[in-house]
PDB file as gemmi writes it, atoms N, CA and C in Angstrom:
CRYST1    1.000    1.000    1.000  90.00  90.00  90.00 P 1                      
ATOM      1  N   UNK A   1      85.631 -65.786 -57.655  1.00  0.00           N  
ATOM      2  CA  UNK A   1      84.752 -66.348 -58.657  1.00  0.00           C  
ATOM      3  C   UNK A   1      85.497 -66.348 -59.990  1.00  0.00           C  
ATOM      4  N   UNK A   2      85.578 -67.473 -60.587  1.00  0.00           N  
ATOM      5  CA  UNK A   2      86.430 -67.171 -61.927  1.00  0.00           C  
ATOM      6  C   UNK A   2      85.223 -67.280 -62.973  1.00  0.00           C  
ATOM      7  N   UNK A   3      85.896 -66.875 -64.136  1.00  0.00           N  
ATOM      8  CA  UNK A   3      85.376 -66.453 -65.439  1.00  0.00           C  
ATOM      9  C   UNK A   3      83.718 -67.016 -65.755  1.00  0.00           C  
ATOM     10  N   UNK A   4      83.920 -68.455 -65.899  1.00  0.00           N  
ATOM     11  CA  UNK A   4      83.024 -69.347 -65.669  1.00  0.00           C  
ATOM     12  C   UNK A   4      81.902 -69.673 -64.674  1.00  0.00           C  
ATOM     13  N   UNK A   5      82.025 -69.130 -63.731  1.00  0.00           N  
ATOM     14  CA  UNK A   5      80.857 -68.771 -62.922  1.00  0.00           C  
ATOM     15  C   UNK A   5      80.415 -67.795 -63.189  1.00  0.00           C  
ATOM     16  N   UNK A   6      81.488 -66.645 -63.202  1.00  0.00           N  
ATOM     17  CA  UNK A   6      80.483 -65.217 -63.397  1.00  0.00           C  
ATOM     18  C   UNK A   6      79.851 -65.509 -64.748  1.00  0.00           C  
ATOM     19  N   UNK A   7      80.053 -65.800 -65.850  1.00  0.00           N  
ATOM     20  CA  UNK A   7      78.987 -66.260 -66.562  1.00  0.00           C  
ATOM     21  C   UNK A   7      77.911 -66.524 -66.610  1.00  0.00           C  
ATOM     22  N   UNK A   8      77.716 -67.556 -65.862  1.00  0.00           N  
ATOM     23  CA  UNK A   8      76.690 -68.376 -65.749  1.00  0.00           C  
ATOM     24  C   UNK A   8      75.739 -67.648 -64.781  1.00  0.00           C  
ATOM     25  N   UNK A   9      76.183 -66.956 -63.721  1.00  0.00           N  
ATOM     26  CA  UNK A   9      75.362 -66.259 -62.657  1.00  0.00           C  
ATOM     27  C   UNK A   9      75.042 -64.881 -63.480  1.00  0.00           C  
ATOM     28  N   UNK A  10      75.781 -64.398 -64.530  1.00  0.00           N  
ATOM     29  CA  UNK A  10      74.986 -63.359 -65.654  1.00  0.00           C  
ATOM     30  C   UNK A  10      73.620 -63.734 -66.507  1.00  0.00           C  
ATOM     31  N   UNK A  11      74.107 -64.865 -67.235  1.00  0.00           N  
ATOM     32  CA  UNK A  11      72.816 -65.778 -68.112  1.00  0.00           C  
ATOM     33  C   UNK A  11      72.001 -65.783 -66.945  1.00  0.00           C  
ATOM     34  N   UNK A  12      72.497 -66.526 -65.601  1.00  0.00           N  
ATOM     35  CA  UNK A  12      71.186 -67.151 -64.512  1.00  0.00           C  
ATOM     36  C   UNK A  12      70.254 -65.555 -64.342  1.00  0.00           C  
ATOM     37  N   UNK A  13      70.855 -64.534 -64.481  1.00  0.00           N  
ATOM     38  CA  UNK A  13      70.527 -62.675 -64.049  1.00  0.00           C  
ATOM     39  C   UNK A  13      69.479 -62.709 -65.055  1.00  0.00           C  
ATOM     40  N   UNK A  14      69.984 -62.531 -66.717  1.00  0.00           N  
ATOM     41  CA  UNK A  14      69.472 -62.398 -67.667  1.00  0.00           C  
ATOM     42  C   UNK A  14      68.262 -63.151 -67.852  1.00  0.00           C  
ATOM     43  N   UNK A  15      67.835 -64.694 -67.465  1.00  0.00           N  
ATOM     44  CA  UNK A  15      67.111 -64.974 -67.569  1.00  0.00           C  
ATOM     45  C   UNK A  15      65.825 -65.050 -66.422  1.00  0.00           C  
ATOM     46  N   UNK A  16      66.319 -64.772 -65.734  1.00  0.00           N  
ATOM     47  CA  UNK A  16      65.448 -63.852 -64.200  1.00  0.00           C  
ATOM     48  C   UNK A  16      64.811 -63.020 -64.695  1.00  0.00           C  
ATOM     49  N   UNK A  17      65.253 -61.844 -65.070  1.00  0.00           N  
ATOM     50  CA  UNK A  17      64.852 -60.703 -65.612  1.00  0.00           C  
ATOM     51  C   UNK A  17      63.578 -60.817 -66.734  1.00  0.00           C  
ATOM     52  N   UNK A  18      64.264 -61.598 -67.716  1.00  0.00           N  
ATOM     53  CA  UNK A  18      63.237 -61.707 -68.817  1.00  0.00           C  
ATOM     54  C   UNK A  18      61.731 -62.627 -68.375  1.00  0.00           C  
ATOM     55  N   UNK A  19      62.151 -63.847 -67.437  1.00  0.00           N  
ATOM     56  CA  UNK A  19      60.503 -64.241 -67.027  1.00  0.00           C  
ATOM     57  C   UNK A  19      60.247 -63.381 -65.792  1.00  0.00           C  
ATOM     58  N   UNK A  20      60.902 -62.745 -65.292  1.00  0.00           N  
ATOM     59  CA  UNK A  20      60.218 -61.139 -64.556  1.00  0.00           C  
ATOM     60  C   UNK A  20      59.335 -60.795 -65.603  1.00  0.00           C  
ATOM     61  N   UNK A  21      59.760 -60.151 -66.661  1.00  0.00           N  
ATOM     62  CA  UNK A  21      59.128 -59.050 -67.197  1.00  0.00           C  
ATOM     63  C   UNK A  21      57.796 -59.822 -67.861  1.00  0.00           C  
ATOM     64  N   UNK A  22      58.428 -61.330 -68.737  1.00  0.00           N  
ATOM     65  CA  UNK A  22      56.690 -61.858 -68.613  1.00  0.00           C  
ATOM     66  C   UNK A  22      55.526 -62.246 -67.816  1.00  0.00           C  
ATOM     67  N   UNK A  23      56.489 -62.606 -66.662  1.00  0.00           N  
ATOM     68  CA  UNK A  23      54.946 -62.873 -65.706  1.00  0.00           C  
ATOM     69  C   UNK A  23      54.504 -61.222 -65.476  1.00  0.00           C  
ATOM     70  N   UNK A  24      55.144 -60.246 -65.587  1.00  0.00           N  
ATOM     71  CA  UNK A  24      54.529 -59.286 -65.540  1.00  0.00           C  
ATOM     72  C   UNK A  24      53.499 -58.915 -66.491  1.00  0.00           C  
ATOM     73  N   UNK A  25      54.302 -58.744 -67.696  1.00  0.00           N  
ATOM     74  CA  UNK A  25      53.270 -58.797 -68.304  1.00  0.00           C  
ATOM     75  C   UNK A  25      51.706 -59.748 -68.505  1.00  0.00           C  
ATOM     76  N   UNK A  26      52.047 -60.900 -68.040  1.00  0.00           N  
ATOM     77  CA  UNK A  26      50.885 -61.677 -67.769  1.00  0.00           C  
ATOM     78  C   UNK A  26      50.157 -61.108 -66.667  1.00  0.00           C  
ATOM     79  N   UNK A  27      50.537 -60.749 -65.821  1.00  0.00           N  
ATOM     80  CA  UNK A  27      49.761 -60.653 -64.347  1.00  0.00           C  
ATOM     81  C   UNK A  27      48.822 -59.266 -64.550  1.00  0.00           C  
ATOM     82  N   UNK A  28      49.152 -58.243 -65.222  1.00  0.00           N  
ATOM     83  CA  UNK A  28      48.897 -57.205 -65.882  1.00  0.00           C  
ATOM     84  C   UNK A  28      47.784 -56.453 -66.950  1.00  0.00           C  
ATOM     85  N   UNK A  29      48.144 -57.657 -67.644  1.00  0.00           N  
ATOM     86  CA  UNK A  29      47.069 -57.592 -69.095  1.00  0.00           C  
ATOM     87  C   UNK A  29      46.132 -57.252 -68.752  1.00  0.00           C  
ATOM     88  N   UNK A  30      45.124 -56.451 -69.351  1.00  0.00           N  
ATOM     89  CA  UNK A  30      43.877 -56.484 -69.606  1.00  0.00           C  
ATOM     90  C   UNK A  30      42.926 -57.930 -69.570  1.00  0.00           C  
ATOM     91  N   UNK A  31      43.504 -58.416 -70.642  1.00  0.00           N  
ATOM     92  CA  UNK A  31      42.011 -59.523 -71.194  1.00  0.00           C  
ATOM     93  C   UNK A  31      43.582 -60.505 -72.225  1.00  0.00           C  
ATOM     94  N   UNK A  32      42.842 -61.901 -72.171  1.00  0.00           N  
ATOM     95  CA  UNK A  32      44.231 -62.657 -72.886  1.00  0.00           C  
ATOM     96  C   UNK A  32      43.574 -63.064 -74.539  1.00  0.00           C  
ATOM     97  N   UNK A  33      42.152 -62.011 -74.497  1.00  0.00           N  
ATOM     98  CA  UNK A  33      41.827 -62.491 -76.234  1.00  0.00           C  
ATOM     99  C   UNK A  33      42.426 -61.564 -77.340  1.00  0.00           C  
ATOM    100  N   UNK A  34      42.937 -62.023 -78.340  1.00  0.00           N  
ATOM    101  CA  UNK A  34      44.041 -61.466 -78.934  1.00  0.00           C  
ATOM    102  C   UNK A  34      42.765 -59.823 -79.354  1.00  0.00           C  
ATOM    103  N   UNK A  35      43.752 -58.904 -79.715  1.00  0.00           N  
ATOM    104  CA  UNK A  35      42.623 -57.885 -80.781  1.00  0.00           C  
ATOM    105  C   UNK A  35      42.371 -58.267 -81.306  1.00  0.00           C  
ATOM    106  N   UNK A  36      41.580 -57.791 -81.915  1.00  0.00           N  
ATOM    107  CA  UNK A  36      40.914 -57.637 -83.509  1.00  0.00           C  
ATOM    108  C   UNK A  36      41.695 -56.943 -84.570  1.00  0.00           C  
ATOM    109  N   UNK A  37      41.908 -57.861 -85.852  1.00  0.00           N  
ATOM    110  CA  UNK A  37      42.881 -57.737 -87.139  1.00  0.00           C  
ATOM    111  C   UNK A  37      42.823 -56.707 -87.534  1.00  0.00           C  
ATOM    112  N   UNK A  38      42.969 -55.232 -86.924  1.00  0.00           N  
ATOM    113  CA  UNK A  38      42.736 -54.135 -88.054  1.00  0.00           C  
ATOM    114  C   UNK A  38      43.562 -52.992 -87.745  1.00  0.00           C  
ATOM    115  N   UNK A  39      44.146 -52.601 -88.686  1.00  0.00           N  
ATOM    116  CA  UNK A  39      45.591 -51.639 -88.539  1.00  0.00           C  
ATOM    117  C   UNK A  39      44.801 -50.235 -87.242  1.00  0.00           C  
ATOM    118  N   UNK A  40      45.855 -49.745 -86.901  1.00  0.00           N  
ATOM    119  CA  UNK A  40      45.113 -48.426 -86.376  1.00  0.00           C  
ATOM    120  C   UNK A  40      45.632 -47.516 -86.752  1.00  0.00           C  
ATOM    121  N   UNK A  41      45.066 -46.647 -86.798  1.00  0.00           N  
ATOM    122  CA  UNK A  41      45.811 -45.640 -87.893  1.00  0.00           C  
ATOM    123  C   UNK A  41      44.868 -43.741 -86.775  1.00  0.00           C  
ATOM    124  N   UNK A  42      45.608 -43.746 -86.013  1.00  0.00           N  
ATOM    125  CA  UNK A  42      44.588 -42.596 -85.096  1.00  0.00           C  
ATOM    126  C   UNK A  42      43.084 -42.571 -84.569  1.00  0.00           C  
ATOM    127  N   UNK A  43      42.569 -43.866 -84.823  1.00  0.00           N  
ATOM    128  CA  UNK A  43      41.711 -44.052 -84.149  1.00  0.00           C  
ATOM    129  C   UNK A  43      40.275 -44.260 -85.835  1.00  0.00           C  
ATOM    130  N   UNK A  44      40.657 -44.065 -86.812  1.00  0.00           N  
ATOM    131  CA  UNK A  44      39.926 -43.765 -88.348  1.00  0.00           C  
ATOM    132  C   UNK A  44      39.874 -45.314 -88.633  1.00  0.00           C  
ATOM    133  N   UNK A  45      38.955 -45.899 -89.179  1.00  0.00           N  
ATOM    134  CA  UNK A  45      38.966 -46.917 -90.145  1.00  0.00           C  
ATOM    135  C   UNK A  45      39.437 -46.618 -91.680  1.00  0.00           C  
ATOM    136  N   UNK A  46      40.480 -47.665 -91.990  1.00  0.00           N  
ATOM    137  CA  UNK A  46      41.045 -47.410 -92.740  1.00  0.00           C  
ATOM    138  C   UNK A  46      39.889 -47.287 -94.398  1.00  0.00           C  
ATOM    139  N   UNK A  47      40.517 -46.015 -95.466  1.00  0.00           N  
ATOM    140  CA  UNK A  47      39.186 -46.351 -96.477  1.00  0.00           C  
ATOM    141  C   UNK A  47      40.170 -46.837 -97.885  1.00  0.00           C  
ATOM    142  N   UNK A  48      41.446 -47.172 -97.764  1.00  0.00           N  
ATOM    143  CA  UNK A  48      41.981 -48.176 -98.900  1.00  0.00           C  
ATOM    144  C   UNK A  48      43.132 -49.595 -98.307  1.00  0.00           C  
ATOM    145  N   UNK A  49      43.437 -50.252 -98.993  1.00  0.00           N  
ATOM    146  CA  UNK A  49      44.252 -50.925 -98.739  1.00  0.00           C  
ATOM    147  C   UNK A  49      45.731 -49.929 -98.624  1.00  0.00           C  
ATOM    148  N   UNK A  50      46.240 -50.980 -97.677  1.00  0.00           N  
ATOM    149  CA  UNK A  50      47.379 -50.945 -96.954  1.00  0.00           C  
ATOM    150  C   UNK A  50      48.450 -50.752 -98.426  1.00  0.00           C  
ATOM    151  N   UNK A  51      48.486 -51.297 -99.691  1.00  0.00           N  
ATOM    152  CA  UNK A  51      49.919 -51.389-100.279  1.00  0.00           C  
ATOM    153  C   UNK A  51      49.023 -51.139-101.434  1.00  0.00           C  
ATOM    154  N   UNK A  52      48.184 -49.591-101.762  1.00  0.00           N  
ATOM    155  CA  UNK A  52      47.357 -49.399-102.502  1.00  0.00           C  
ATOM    156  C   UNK A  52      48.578 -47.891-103.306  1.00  0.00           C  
ATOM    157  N   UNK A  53      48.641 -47.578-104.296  1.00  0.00           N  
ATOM    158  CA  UNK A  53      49.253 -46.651-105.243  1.00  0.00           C  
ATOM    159  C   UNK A  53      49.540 -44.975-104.327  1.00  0.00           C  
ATOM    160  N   UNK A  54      50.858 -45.010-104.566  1.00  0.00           N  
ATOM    161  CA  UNK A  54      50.598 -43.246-103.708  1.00  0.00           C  
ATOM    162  C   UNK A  54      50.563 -42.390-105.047  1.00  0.00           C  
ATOM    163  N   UNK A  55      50.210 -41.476-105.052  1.00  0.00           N  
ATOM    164  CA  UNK A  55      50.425 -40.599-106.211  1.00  0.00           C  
ATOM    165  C   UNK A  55      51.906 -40.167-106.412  1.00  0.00           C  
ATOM    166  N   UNK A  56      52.710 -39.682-107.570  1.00  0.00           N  
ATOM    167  CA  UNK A  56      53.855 -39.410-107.903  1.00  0.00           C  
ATOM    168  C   UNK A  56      54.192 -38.553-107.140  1.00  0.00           C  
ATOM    169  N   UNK A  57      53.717 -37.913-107.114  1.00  0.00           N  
ATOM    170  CA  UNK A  57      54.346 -36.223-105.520  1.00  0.00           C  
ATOM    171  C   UNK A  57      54.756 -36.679-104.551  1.00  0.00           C  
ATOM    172  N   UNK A  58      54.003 -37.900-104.415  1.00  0.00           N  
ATOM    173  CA  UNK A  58      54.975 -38.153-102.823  1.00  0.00           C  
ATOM    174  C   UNK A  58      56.062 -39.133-103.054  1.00  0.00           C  
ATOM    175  N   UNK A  59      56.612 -39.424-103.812  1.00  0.00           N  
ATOM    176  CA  UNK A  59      58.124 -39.824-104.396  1.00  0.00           C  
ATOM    177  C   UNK A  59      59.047 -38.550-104.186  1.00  0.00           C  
ATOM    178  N   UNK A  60      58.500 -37.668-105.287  1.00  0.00           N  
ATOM    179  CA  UNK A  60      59.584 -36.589-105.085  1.00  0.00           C  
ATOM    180  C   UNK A  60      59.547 -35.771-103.753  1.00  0.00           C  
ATOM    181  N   UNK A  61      58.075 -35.603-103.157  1.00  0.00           N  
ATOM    182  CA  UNK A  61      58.289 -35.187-101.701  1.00  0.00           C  
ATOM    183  C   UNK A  61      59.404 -35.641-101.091  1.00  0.00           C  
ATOM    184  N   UNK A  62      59.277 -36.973-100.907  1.00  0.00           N  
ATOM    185  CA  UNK A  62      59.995 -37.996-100.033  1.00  0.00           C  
ATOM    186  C   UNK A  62      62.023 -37.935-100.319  1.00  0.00           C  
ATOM    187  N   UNK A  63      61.823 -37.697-101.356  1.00  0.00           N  
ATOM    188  CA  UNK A  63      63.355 -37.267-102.138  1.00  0.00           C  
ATOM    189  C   UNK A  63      63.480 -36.386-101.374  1.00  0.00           C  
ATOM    190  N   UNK A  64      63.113 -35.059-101.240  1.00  0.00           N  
ATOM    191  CA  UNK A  64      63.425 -33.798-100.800  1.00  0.00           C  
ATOM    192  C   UNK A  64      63.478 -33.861 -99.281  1.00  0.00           C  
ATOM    193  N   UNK A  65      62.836 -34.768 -98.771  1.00  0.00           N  
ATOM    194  CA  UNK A  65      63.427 -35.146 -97.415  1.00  0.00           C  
ATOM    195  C   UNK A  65      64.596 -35.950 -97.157  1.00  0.00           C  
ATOM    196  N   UNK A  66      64.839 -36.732 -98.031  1.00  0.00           N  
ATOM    197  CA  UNK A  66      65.996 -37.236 -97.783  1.00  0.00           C  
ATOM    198  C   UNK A  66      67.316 -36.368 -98.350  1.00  0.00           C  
ATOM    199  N   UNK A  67      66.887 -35.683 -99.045  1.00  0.00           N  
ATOM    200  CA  UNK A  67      67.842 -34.682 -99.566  1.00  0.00           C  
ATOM    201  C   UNK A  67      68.308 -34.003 -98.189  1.00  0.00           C  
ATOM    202  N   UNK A  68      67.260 -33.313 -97.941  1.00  0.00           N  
ATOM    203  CA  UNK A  68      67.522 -32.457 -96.311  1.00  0.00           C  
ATOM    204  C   UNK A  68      67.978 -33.336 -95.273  1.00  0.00           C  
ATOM    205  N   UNK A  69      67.458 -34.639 -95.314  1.00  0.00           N  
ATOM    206  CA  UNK A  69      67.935 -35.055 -94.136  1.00  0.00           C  
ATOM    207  C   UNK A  69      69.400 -35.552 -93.701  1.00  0.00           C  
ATOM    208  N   UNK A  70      70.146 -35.815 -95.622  1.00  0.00           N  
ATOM    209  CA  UNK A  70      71.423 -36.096 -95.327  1.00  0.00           C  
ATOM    210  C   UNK A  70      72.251 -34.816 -95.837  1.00  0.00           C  
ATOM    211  N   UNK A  71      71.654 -33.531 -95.735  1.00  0.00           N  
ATOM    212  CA  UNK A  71      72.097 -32.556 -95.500  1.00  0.00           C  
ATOM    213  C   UNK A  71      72.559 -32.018 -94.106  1.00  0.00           C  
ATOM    214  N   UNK A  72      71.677 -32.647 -92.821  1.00  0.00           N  
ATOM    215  CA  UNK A  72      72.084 -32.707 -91.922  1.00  0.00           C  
ATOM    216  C   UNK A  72      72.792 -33.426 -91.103  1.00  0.00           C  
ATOM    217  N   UNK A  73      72.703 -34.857 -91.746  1.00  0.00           N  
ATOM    218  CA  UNK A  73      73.882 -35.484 -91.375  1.00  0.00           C  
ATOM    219  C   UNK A  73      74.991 -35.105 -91.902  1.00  0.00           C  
ATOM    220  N   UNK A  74      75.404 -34.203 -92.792  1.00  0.00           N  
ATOM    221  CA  UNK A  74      76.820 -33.813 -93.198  1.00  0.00           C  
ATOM    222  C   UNK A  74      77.317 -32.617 -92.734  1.00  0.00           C  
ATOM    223  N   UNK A  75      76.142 -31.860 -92.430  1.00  0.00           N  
ATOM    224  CA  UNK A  75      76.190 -30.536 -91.990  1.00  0.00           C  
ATOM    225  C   UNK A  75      77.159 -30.408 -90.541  1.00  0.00           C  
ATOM    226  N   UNK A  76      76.552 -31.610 -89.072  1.00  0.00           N  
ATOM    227  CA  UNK A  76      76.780 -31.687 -87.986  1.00  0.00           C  
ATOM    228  C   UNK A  76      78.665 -32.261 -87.898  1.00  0.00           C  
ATOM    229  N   UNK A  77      78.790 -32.635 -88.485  1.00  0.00           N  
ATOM    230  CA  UNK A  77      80.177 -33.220 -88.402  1.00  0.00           C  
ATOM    231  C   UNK A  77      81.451 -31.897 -88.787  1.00  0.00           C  
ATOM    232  N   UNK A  78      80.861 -31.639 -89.875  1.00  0.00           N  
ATOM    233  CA  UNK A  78      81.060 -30.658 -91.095  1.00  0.00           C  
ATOM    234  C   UNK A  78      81.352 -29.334 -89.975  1.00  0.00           C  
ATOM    235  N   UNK A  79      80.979 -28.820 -88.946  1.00  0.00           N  
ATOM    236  CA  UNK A  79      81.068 -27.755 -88.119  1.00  0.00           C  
ATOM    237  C   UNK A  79      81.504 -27.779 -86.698  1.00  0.00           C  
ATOM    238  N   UNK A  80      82.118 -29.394 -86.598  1.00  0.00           N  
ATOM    239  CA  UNK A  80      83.281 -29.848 -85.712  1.00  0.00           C  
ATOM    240  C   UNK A  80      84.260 -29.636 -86.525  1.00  0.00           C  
ATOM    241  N   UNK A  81      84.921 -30.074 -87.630  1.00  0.00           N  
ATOM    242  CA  UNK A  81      86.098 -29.891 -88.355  1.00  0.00           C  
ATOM    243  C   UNK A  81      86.393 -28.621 -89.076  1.00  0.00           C  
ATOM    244  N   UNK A  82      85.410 -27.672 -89.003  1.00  0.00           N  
ATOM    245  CA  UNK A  82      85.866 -26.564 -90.154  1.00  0.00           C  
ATOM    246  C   UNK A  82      87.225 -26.057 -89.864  1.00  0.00           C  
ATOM    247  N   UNK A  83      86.848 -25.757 -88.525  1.00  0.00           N  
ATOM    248  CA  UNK A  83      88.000 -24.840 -88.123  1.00  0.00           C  
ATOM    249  C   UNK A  83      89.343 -25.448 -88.101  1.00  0.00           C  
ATOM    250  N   UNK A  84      89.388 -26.463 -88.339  1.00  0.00           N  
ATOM    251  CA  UNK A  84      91.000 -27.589 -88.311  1.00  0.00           C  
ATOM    252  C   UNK A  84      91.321 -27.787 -90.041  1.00  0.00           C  
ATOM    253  N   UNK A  85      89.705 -27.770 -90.895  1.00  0.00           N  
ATOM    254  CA  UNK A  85      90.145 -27.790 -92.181  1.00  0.00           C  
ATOM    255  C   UNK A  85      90.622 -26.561 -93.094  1.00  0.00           C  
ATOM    256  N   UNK A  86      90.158 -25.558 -92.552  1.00  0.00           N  
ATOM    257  CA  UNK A  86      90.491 -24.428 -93.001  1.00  0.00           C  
ATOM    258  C   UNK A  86      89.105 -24.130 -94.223  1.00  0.00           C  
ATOM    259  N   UNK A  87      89.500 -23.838 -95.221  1.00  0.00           N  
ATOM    260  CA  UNK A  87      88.709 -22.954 -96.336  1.00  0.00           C  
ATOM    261  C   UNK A  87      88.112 -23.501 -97.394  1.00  0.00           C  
ATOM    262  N   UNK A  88      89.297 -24.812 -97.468  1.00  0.00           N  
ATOM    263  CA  UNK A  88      88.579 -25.636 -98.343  1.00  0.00           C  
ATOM    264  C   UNK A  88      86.946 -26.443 -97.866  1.00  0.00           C  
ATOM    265  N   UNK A  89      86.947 -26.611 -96.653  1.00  0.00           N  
ATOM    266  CA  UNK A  89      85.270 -27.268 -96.097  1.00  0.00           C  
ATOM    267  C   UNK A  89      84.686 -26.323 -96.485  1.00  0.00           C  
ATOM    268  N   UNK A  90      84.540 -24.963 -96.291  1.00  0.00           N  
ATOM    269  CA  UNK A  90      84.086 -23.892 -96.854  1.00  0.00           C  
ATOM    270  C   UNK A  90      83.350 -24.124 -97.866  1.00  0.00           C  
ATOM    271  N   UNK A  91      83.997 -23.927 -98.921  1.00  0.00           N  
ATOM    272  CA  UNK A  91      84.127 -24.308-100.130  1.00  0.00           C  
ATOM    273  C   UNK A  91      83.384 -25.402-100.676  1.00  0.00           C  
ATOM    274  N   UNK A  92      83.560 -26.669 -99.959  1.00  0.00           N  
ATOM    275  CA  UNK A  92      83.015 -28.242-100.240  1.00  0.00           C  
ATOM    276  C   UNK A  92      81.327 -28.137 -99.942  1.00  0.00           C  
ATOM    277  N   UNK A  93      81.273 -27.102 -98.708  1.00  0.00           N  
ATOM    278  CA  UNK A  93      79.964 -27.279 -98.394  1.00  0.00           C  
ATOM    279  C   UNK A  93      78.707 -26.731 -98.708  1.00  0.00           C  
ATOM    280  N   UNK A  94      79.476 -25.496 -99.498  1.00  0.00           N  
ATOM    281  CA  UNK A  94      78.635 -24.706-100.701  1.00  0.00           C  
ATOM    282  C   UNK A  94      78.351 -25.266-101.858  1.00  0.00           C  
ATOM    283  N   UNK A  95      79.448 -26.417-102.459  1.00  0.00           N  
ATOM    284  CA  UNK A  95      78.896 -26.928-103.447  1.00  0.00           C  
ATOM    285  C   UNK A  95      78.047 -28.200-103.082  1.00  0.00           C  
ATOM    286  N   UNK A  96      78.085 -28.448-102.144  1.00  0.00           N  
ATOM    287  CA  UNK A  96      77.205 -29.604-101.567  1.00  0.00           C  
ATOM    288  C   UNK A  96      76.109 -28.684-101.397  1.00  0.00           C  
ATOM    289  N   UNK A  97      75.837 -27.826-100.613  1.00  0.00           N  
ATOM    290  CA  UNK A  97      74.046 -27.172-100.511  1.00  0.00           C  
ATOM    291  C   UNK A  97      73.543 -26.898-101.750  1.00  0.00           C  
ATOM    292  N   UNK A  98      74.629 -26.036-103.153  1.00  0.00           N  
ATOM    293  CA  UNK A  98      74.408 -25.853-104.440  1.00  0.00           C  
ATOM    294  C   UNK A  98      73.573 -27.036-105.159  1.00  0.00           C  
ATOM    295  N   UNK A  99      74.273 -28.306-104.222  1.00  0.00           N  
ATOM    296  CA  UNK A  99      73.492 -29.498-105.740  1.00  0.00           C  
ATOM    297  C   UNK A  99      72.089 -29.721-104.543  1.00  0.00           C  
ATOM    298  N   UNK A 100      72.081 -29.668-103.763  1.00  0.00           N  
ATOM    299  CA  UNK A 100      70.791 -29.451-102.646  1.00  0.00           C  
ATOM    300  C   UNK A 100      69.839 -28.278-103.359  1.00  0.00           C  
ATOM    301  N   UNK A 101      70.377 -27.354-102.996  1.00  0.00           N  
ATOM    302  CA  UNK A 101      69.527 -25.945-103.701  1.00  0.00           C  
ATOM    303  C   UNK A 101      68.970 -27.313-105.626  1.00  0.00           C  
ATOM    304  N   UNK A 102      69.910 -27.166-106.262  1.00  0.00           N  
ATOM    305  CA  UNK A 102      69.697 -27.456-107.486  1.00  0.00           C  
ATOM    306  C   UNK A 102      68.229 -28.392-107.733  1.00  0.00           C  
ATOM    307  N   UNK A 103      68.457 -29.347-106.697  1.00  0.00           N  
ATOM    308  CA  UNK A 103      67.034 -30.394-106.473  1.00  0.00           C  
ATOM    309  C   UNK A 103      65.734 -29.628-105.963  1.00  0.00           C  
ATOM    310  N   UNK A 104      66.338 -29.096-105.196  1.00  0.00           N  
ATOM    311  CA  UNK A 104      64.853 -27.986-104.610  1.00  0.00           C  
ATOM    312  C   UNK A 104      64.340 -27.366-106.036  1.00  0.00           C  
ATOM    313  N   UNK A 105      64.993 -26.799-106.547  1.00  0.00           N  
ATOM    314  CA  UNK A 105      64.792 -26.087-107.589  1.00  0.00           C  
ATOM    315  C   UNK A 105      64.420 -27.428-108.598  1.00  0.00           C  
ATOM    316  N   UNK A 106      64.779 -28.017-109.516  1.00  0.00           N  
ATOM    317  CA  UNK A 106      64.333 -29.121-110.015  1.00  0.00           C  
ATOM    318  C   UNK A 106      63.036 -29.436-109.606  1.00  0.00           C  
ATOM    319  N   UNK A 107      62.795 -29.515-108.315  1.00  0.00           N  
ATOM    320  CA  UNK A 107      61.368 -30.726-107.966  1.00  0.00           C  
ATOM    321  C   UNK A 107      60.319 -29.150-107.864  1.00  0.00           C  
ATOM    322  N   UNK A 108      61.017 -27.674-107.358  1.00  0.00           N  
ATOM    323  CA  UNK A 108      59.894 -26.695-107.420  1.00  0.00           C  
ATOM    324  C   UNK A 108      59.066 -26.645-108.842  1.00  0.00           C  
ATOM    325  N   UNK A 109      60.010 -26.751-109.613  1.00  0.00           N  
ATOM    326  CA  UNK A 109      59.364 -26.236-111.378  1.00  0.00           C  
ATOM    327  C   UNK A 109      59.011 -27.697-111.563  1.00  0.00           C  
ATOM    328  N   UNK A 110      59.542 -29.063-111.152  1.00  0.00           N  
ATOM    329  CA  UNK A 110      58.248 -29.869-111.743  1.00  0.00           C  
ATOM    330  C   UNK A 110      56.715 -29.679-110.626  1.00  0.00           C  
ATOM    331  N   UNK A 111      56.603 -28.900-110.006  1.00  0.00           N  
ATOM    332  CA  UNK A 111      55.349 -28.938-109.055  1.00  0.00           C  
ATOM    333  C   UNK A 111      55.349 -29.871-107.890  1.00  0.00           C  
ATOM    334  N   UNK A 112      56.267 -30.414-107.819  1.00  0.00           N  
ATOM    335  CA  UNK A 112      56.430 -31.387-106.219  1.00  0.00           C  
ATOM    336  C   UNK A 112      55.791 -30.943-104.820  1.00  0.00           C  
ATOM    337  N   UNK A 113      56.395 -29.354-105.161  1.00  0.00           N  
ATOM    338  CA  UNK A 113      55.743 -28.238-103.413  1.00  0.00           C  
ATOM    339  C   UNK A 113      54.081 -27.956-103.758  1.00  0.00           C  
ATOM    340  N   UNK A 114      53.431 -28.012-104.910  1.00  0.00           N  
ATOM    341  CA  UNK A 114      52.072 -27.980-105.081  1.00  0.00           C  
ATOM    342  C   UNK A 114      51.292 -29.157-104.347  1.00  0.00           C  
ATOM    343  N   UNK A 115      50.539 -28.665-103.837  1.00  0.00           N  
ATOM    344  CA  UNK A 115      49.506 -29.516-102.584  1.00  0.00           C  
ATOM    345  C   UNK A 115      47.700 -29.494-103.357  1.00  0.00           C  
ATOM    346  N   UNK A 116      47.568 -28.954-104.567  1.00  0.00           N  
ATOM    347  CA  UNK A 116      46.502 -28.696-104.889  1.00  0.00           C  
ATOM    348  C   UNK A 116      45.816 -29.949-106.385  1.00  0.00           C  
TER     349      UNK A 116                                                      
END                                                                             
């Protein structure tokens, strides 16, 4: 079989597959009337709009997660190489948690961790 067939008998695969999976899904369904327009949100009716004001706390919340979270993306790499970098990663990664710590500290004294 050269190049050009196997091709085509891949696409011919690929597109097998995909009206597989819709007549499945057709054959399947419940009911074919669309839902009803309304977000779900755990089972609650929603009591504001969708793109309605968050309060300021959850900005800086949201900071402090991303703070942590690309703390751990640097962290995981960071403890494959130590041992090949020697003392200086050491070093790099204390002042990297330092400006981490520094924000924690920053967003504690403006009240960010207050829930009340």
């Amino acid at each position: 079989m050269n190049g050009f067939t196997a091709a085509l008998s891949l696409l011919a695969l690929a597109l097998l597959v995909v009206a597989g999976v819709y007549g499945a899904a057709q054959a399947l369904r419940v009911s074919s009337e669309p839902l009803a327009a309304r977000p779900f949100g755990s089972g609650l009716d929603p009591t504001e709009h969708a793109v309605s004001r968050f309060h300021m706390r959850w900005y800086t919340v949201t900071m402090l997660f991303l703070a942590f979270d690309m703390e751990m993306i640097f962290m995981y790499p960071w403890t494959l190489v130590i041992s090949v970098t020697g003392p200086g990663a050491v070093i790099e990664m204390f002042v990297f948690l330092g400006v981490l710590l520094s924000g924690v500290v920053y967003a504690w004294r403006e009240g960010a961790l207050r829930w009340a």
